[in-house]
N, C-alpha and C positions, 0 to 999 in steps of 0.2 A: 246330129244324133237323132236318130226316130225317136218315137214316145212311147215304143218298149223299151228303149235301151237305157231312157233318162231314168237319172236316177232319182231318189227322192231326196228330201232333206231329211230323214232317219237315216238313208244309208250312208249319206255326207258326214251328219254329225257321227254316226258310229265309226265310221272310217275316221274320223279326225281324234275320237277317245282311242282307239285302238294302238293308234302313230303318237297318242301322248300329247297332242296337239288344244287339245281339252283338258283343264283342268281345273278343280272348282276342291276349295275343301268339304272336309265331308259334311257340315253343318250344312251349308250353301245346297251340297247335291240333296242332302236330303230332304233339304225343304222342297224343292224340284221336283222330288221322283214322290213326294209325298201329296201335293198341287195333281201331278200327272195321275197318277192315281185315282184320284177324286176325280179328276176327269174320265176317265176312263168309267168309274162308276156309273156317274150321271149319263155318260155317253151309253152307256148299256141300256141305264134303267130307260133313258128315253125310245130306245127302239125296241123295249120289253110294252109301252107304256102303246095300248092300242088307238089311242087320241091322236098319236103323233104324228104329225104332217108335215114332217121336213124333209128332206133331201136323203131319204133311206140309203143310199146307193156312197153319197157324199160320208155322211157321216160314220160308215163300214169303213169307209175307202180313211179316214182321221182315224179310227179306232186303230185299224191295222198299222198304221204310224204309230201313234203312239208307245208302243212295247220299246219301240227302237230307242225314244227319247229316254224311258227311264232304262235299259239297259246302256246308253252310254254316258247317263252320269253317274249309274253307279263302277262304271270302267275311269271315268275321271276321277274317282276322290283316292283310286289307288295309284295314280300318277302325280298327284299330289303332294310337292314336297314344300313344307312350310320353310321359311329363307329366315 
């Protein structure tokens, strides 16, 4: 597979919430997509934050992952059947 075609692991995990293949209740996701969130914040404010001297490019390229992770735990907690 080239390294346009590979996929990421946002589109792994979505593909595997979508097939039901993921499942987490909804306390568990939420804690998750509430963790990812935060991140995502921090991940902003630091490339808002004109100090910042890290891997610009890198940390875009995680930002744009991200969305994927909390959109496929909030697709797991409706696959979720408590036993």
């Amino acid at each position: 597979m080239s390294q346009a075609q590979e996929r990421s692991a946002g589109d792994v995990l979505l593909d595997l919430a979508y097939s039901g293949r993921v499942v987490l209740d909804a306390d568990e996701a939420e804690e998750r997509v509430a963790e990812l969130r935060r991140t995502l914040a921090f991940g902003y404010a630091r490339l808002a934050d004109p100090d910042f001297d890290g891997h610009e490019g890198r940390l875009r390229e995680v930002l744009g992952e991200l969305p994927k992770y909390v959109e496929a735990f909030q697709l797991a907690t409706k696959s979720f059947t408590p036993r």
